[in-house]
C-alpha positions, -999 to 999 in steps of 0.1 A, spaced: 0 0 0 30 25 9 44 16 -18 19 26 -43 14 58 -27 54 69 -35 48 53 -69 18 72 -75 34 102 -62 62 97 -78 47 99 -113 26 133 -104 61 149 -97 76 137 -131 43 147 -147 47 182 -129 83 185 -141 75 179 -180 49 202 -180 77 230 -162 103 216 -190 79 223 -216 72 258 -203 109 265 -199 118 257 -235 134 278 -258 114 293 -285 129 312 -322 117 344 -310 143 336 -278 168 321 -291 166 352 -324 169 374 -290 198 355 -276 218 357 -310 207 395 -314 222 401 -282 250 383 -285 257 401 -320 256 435 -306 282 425 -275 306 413 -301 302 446 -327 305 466 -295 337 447 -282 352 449 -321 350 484 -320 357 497 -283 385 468 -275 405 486 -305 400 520 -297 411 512 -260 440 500 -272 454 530 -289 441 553 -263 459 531 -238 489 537 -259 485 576 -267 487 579 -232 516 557 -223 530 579 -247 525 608 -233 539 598 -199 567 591 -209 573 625 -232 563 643 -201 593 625 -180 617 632 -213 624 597 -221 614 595 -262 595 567 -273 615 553 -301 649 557 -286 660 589 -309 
């Protein structure tokens, strides 16, 4: 008899789990999101990671003009 009962309510949790799996599922409209998303970090990064660079560099630069050591041993 006990053992029927964790059966029976053993089944009712996987049944409750399928229907949250099938509610958690991915649609296009998500996964068109995802990839839009993701395509807008990685133009983003292409252009700023660049541009940090040479700023990063100008300025390196200048520190070291300002202390009167040249940059390209002259």
């Amino acid at each position: 008899m006990v053992g029927d009962r964790t059966q029976i309510s053993t089944l009712c949790l996987i049944t409750i789990m399928d229907r949250a799996a099938v509610r958690l599922q991915e649609t296009p409209m998500d996964l068109s999101r995802e990839f839009l998303a993701y395509a807008i970090i990685g133009v983003v990064a292409l252009i700023v990671i660049p541009w940090a660079i040479i700023a990063y560099r100008r300025r390196q630069r200048r520190r070291l003009r300002q202390r009167g050591i040249k940059r390209y041993g002259h």
